[in-house]
N, C-alpha and C positions, 0 to 999 in steps of 0.2 A: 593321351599316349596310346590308349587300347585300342582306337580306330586307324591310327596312322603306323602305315604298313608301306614297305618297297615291296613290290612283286615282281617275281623273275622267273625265267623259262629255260628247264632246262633240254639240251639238244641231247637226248641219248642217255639211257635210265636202265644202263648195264651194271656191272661190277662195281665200277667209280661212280658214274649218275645216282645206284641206288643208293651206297655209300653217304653221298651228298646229302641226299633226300634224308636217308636218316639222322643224320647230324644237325640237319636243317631242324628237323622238328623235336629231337633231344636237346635242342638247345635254345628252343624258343624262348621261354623265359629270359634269359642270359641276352640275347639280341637288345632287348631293351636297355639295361644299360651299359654293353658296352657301343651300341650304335644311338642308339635312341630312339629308335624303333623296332620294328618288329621286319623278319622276311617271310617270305611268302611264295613257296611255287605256286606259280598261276597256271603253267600249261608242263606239259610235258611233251617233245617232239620222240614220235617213235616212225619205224618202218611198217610195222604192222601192227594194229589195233587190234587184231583180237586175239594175239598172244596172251595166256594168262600171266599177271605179275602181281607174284605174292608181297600184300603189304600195300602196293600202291593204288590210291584213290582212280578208282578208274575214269571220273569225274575229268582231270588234268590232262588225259591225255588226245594226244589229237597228230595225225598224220600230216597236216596243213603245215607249212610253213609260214605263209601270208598271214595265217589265222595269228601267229605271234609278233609276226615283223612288221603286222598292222593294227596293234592293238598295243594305245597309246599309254596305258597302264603299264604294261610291261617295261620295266628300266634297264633290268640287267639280263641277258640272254649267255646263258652259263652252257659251251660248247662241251661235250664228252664221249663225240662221235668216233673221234680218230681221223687220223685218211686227209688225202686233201681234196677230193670232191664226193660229196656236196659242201664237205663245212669252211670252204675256202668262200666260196662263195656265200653262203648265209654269213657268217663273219662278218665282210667285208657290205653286205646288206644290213645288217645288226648296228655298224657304225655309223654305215650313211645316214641310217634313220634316228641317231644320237644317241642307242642304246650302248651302255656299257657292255664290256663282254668279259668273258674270265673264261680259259682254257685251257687245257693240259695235253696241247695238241704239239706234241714237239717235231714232227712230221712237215705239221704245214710251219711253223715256224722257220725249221732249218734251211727251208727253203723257201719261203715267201713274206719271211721274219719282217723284210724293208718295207714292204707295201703297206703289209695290215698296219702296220704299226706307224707310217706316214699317214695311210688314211685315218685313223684312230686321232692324230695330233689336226689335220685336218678340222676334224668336227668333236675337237675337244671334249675326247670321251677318254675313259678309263679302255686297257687292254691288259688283262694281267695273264698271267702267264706261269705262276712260280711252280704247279704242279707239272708242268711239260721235263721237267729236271729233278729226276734222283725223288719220286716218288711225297715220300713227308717231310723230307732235308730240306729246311727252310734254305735257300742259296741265291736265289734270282735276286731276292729283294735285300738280301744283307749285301752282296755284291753290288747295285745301284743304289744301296740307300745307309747301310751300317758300316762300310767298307768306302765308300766316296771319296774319302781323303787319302786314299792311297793310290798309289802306282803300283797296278799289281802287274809284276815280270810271271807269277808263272802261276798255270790253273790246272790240276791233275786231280783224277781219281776213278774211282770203283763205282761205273754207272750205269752198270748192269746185273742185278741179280741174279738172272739164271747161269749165265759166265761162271760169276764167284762162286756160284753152289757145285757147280760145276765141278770147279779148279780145287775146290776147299774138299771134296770128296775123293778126287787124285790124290791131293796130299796129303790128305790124312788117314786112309782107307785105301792107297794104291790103287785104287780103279782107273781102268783104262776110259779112255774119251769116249767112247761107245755106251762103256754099261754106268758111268754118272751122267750122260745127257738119257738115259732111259729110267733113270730113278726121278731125276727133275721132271721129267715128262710126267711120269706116274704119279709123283705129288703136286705135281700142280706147280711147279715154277719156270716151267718152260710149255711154250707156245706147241699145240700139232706142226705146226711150223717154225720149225724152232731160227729159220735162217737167216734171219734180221739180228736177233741174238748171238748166235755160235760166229757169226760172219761178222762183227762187229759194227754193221749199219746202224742198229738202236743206239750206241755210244755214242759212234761218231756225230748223230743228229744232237745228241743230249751236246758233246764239246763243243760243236758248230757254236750253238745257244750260249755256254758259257762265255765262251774265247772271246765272243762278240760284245757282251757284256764287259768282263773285266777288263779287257783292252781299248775300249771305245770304238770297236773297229768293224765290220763286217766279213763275221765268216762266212761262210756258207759251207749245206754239207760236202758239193763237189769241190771243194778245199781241205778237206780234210782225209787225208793219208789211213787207210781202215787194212787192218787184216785182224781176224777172227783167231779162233783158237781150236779148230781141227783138228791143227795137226800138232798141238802138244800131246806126249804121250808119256806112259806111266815111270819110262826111263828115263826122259826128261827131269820131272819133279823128283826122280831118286838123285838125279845130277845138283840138281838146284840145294836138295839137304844137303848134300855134301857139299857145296860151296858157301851153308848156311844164308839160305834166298830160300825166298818163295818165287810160285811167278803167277802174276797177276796180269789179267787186263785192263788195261791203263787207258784213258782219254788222257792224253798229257800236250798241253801249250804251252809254247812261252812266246814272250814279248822282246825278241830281241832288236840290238842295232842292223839288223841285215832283213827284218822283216818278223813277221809272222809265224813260228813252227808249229804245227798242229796234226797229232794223230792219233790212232787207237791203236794197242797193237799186245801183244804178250809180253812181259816183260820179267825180267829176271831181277826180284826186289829185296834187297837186304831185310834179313828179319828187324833189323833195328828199326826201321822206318815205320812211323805210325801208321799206312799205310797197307801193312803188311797182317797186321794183325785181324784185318775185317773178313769175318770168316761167315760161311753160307750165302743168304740172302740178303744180307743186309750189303750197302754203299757208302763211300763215303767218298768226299772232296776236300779236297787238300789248296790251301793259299798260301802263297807268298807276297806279302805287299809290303814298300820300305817304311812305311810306320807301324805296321800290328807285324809286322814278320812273320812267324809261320800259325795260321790259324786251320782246325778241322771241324770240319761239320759232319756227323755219322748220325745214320740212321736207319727206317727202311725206306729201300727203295721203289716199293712199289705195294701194289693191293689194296682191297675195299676202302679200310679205313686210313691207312698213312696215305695215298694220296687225295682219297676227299677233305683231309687236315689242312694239306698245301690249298683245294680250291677255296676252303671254306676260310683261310686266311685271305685271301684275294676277295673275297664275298663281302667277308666284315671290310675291307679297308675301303673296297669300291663304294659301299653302303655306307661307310662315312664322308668320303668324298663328297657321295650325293648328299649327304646332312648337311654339311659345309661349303658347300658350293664349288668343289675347287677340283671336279673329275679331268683329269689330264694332265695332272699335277706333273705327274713324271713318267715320258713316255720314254721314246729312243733314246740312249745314251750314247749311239757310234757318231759324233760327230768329226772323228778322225778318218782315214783313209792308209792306214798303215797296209805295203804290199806283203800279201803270204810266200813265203818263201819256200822254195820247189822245196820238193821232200826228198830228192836226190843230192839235194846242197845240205842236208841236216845231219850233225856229224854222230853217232851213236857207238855203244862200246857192243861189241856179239859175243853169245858164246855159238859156236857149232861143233854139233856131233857131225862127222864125217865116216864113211866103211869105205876102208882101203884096202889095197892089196895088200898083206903081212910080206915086206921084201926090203933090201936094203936100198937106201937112196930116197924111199918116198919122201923121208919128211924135209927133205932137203931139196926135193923138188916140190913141196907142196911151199915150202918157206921161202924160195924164189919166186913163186907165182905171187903170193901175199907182196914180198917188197916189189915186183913189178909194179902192182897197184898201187902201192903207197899202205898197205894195210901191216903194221907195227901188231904181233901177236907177244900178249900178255905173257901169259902160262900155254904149255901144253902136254895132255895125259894120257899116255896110249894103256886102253883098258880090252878085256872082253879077244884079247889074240887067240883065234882059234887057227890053227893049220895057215891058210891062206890069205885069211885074213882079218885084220885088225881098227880096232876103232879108236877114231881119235877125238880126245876132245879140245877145242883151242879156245883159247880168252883171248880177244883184240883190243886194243887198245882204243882209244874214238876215232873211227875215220869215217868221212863223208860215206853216202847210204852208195852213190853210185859208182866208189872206189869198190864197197865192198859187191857192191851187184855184177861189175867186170870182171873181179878175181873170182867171185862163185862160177861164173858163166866158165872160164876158163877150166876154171877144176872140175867141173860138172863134165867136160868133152876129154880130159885124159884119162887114155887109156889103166892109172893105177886108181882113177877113184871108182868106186863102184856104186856108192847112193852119198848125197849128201841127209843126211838125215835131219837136222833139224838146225835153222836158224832162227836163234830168239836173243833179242835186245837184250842189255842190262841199262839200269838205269842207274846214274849216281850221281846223278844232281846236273844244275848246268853251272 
């Protein structure tokens, strides 16, 4: 057993590669028997060689791609580049050539998810993937393989860290959206660029991956309904305690009889919900399936070592596959065709802060405009009346997104509203 060795190359030996790397060789012992052998980086693919990196064999490294995608030793080619070119392409070389591959590339996934993973079944290779979603949250693989026997109607959760750190520093510390996205920045949980994040793109890609999963169905991320969280502000989350909510950004799908619903977005969340409680950086995902009923998975979501966890699960299982003969075991799961349904047909409950003129008659013309639309208002609290004017805040009942998108539009052009200031979801089940 001491000479027999899997060797595998990995693409990109940053943050999460190095991560890898170290876990690879703290855990060498331990490879033996839980695979039966031993791994091994053979190569390491970088941009520039003679970058100094602390800790790594400098031996491994090599700018070549050819050098790995032609060298027949090599079994598993472990992607942690990001992006979708070049690693679409090497990928999709990696399988042709009958290499396994393991990724945490949720980018190319959310959008080129059908191909790699057709070609993968093609040439009966492993493609794993469980690090591309929520970081160390084991979820890819309980959903296609611990979860199997169920019909899951609904897949939601917290799948973004710098959001929640975000939102968790609002609520608990009153900070305005400006001065918590510049503390995240300074600690290190939000990107120089933080706009794939705040604009809720990184979610959306992560639900795409799920939705698709749990439902057997192909999402993609141009299906998926995204807004960010800008323009929450520190009045908001004083609103939400007083209605005892938090508010969260949500990736929330369900599986209904009229299609597909799928989006990210702000949302106004009962403290009761487990849901609600995942505070800073940490994620979590939430299932509904009719035999395990409501299951969660929490953890973190992201960083050196909880998502090298996720690859380094995908590593042992590929590497026993290859013990056993049996890589390809279980690739695509969408063998259905369910249509996603417009995100203007999905029906939601809002709260909105509105600044009105202080004068008599507004609310009874703000409450004809609503039943014009067909839009049924919950509660309503006129707070903050200064001289001229006054702000309201209204609870709606669930009405379709494009009932309530004509009645904004209308209010938005008379002459008594002055700003609509914030529209944000509630959620309470479907």
């Amino acid at each position: 057993m001491e000479n027999k060795k899997i060797k595998i190359a990995l693409l990109g030996i940053g943050t999460v590669g190095g991560g890898v790397y170290k876990l690879i060789k703290k855990r060498k012992d331990m490879m033996e028997n839980l695979i039966g052998t031993q791994l091994e980086v053979s190569k390491i693919l970088v941009h520039n060689k003679r970058k100094k990196r602390e800790g790594i064999d400098e031996a491994l490294i090599t700018d070549d791609w050819k050098e790995i995608l032609e060298d027949k030793e090599i079994r598993i080619v472990v992607e942690l580049m990001g992006g979708i070119e070049p690693a679409k392409t090497m990928i999709l070389e990696a399988l042709k050539a009958g290499k396994q591959v393991v990724t945490a590339n949720k980018d190319l996934l959310a959008e080129y998810g059908q191909e790699l993973l057709e070609t993968a079944a093609e040439n009966r290779v492993d493609l794993m993937f469980e690090a591309a979603v929520a970081g160390g949250i084991p979820i890819i693989r309980p959903l296609k393989q611990c979860l199997a026997g169920n019909e899951i109607t609904e897949i939601m959760g917290i799948v973004n860290g710098t959001t929640n750190f975000i939102l968790t520093k609002m609520f608990e510390e009153g900070m305005e959206f400006e001065d918590a996205l510049a503390m995240a920045t300074k600690l290190g949980y939000a990107e120089a660029d933080p706009t794939a994040d705040i604009k809720g793109y990184d979610a959306g890609r992560k639900v795409a991956i799920m939705a698709s999963i749990a439902f057997h169905s192909r999402v993609r991320f141009a299906d998926v309904y995204t807004e960010g969280i800008t323009k929450i502000s520190a009045k908001d989350i004083a609103y939400a305690k007083e209605l005892d909510c938090v508010i969260k950004l949500l990736g929330i799908a369900h599986n209904t009889q009229d299609g597909i619903e799928v989006g990210v977005y702000p949302v106004m969340l009962d403290k009761g919900h487990p849901l609600a409680s995942v505070r800073d950086s940490f994620n979590a995902v939430y299932v509904e399936g009719d035999a395990v009923g409501d299951a969660m998975f929490y953890g973190r979501g992201a960083g050196e070592f909880p998502t090298a966890s996720a690859v380094m699960g995908d590593l042992i299982e590929t590497a026993r596959n290859l013990e056993s003969g049996c890589s390809g075991r279980i690739g695509c799961t969408c063998y259905k065709q369910i249509p996603i349904k417009p995100f203007e047909e999905v029906k939601n409950s809002f709260f909105l802060r509105i600044q009105v003129k202080n004068e008599p008659g507004v609310l009874a013309r703000i409450a004809n405009v609503f039943g014009s639309h067909k839009v049924s208002i919950a509660r309503v609290v006129q707070k903050n009346s200064k001289n001229k004017s006054a702000e309201l805040v209204i609870v709606t009942e669930k009405v379709k997104e494009y009932h309530m998108q004509d009645a904004l539009d209308e209010l938005e052009g008379m002459d008594i509203t002055e700003s609509v200031c914030s529209v944000i979801r509630e959620y309470d089940g479907r």
